[in-house]
C-alpha angles and dihedrals in degrees: 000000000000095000089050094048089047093054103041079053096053087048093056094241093126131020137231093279098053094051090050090053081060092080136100092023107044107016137358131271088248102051085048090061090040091069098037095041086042095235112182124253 
């Protein structure tokens, strides 16, 4: 689920926020911060 949130994010298709409502179901607040800070895999 990670790698499909990261890449809807990346494709614009949803925004910062909506990445961030994900955790705690469906990944974790870090990986959350992780795609919209580009952290690195």
């Amino acid at each position: 689920m990670f790698e499909f949130i990261r890449l809807q994010y990346r494709m614009g298709r949803i925004n910062a926020g909506q990445v961030r409502a994900f955790a705690p179901k469906y990944i974790t607040a870090g990986q959350a911060e992780e795609i919209v800070g580009g952290g690195a895999l």
